[in-house]
Every structure is written in C-alpha cells, then in structure tokens.
C-alpha positions as CSV (number, residue, x, y, z in Angstrom):
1,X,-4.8,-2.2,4.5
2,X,-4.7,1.6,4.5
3,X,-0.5,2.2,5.7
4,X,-0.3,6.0,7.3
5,X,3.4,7.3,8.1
6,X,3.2,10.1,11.0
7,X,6.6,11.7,11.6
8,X,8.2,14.8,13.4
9,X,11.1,16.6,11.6
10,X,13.4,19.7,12.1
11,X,13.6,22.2,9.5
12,X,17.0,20.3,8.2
13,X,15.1,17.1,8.3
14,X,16.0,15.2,11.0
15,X,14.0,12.8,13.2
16,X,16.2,13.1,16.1
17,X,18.3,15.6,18.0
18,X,22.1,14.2,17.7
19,X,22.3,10.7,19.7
20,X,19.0,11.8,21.3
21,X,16.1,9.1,20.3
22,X,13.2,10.7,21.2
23,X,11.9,13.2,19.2
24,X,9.4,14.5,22.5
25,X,12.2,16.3,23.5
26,X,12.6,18.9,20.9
27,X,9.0,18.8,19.6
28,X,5.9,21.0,20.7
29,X,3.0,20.4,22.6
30,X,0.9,20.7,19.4
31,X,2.4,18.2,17.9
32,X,2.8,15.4,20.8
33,X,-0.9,16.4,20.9
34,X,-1.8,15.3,17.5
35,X,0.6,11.9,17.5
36,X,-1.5,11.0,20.1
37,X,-4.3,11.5,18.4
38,X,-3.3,9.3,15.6
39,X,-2.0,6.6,18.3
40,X,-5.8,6.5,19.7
41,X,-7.2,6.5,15.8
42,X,-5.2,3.4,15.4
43,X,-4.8,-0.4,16.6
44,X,-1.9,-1.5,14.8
45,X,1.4,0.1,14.9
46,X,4.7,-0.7,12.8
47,X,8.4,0.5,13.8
48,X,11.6,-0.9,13.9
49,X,13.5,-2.0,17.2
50,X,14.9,1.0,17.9
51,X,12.4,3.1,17.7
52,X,10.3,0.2,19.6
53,X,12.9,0.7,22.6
54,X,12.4,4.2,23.1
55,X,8.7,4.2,22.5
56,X,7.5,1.1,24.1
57,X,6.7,2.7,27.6
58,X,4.8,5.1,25.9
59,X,2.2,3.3,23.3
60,X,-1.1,2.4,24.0
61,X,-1.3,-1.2,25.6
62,X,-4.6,-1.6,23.4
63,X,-2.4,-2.0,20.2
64,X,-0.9,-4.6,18.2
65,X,2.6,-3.4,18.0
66,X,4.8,-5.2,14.7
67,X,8.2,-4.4,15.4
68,X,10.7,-5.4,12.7
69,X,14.2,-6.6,13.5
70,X,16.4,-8.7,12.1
71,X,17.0,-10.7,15.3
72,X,13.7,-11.7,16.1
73,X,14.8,-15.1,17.8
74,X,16.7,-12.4,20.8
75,X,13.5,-10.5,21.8
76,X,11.3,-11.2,24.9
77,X,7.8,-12.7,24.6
78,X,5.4,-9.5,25.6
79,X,1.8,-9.5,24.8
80,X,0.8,-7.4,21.7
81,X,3.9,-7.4,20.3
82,X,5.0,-9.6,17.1
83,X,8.6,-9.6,16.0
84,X,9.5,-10.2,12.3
85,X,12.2,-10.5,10.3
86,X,10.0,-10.6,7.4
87,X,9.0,-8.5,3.9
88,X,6.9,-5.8,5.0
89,X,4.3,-7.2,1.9
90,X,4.2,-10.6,4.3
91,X,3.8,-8.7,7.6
92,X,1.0,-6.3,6.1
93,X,-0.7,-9.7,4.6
94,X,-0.5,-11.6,8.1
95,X,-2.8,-8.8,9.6
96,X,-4.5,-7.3,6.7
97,X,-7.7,-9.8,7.9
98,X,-8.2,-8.4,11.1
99,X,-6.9,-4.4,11.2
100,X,-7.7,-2.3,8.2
101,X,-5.1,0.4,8.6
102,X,-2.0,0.5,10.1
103,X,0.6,3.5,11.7
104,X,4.1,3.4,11.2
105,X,5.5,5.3,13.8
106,X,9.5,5.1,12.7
107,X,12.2,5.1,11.8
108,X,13.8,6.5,8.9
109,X,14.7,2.7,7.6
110,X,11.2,1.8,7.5
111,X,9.7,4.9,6.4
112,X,12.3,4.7,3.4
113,X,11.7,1.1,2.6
114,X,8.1,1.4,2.5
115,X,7.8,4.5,0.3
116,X,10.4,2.7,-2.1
117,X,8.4,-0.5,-2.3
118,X,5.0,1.6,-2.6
119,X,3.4,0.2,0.4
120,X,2.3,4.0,2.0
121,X,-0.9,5.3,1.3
122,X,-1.0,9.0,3.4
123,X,1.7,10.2,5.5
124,X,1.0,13.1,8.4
125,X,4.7,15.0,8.6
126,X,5.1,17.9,11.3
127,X,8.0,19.9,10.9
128,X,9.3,21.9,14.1
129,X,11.0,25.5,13.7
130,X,13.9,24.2,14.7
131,X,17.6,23.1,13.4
132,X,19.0,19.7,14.5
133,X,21.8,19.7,12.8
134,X,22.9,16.3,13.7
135,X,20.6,13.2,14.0
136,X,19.0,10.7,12.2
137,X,18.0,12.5,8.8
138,X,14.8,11.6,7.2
139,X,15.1,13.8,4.5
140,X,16.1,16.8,2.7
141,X,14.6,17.4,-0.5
142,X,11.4,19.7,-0.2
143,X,9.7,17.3,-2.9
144,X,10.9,14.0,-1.1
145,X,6.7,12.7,-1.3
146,X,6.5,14.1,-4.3
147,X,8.8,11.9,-5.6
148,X,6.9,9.0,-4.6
149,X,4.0,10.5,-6.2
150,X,2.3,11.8,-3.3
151,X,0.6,15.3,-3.3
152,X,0.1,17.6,-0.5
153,X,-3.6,17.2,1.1
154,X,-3.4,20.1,3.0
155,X,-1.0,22.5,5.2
156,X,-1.6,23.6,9.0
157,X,0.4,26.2,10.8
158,X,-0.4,24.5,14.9
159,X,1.2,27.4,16.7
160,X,2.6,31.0,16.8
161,X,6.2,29.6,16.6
162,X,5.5,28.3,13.4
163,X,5.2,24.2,13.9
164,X,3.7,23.7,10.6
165,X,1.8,20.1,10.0
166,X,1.6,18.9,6.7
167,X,-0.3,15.6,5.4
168,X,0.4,14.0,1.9
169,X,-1.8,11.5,0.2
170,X,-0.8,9.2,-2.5
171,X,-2.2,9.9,-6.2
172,X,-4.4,7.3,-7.2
C-alpha cells in the first residue's frame, strides 16, 4: 500500500495555531484547495483521535476513515470508521487487500511514528508564510525528510504571498 502524508505548516513548523486545532484557520485558499484534492484522490484516510474530532465533519463520507486511539473500546459505532489500538504494520495489512494507497491526514504523533518505522512512501507538505509560534510543532529541522531518506520531488510557490508547496518522495 502506497502511505502519502499531506500536512500544512507555518514557517516555525507548527501544525496548529496555539490551542487552535484546525489548521483552516490560518491556512490559504490554495492550499485548503489542494487538501481537497488529495481527499477526493483517496478512499482511505488515517489520523489519530484528535485530529479525527476536529476533522470528522469535514471528510468525505465516501472514505474509509482508520482512526487510531488508544481507547478504542469508548468510541461510537459510525459507518466508515474503524478504531484501532493496533501497530500501524497491522492496520496497513488489514486493508492493504482492498485500498492500494492510503492518506494520513495527522497529527504530528502519527506522522512521526510512521516516518520512524519507515512506513511513508511520499509526503505533500505546504508551508504557509506565517509564524505560529505556539502549537503543535511538527518540525523544525529544514532536512527533517531528508533524514528519513526522502528527497525533494519538486517545489511550488501557490500564491503571491508566498504559500510554497513542497512534495518529498522516498529514495528507493
């Protein structure tokens, strides 16, 4: 199963604006734009609870959303959604036979765990002129994919403000 991160940033690398979840608040048009695009691309999405709460209202009803949480026996029953408390090497197995890639939409716990245990192939990271200074922090290093032995596909500048989109693709 092909495993594609998509992610918004500020300049100081944060996913979030201070105790604000959502990320559509600070980010541009251009880039709600192309998350969506990648939403309608895909039929299986992967996040963790929080980001599920935030989000739910707002992803397609024609996915199959995996939320991981470590209280999976406390979440309500709704259709398309599977909770697991599982590896993320089980979860990918249980629906590598019927999806071929997969979107992981946040947040910074899973996109960490799954670069560390080498599960991401590509990852599509738009970073926003802007300084969040607070937040949850994805990360800070300008060579964070490169470290994980990704290399930079390619580098768009979506707007005149200077919302920069950049996609990384793991070395084979």
């Amino acid at each position: 199963m092909k495993i594609t991160i998509v992610a918004a940033i500020s300049e100081d690398g944060f996913l979030t604006k201070g105790t604000n979840p959502n990320p559509g608040d600070w980010t541009s048009a251009e880039d709600k734009g192309f998350y969506k695009s990648l939403l309608e691309k895909h039929n299986l999405y992967l996040m963790g609870s929080k980001t599920f709460s935030f989000a739910k209202n707002t992803l397609p009803s024609h996915a199959q959303k995996i939320v991981m949480s470590h209280n999976v026996s406390e979440q309500p029953n709704i259709p398309g959604v599977y909770y697991s408390d599982k590896s993320f090497e089980d979860v990918i197995a249980k629906f590598s036979d019927n999806y071929s890639q997969s979107l992981v939409i946040g947040g910074a716990s899973i996109y960490h765990q799954m670069l560390e245990q080498n599960l991401v192939d590509e990852a599509y990271i738009t970073i926003e002129p802007v300084i969040n200074h607070t937040g949850v922090l994805f990360y800070n290093s300008k060579n964070y994919f490169e470290n994980f032995g990704f290399e930079l596909e390619s580098k768009k500048t979506l707007n005149a403000k200077g919302t920069v989109l950049k996609h990384f693709v793991l070395k084979k």
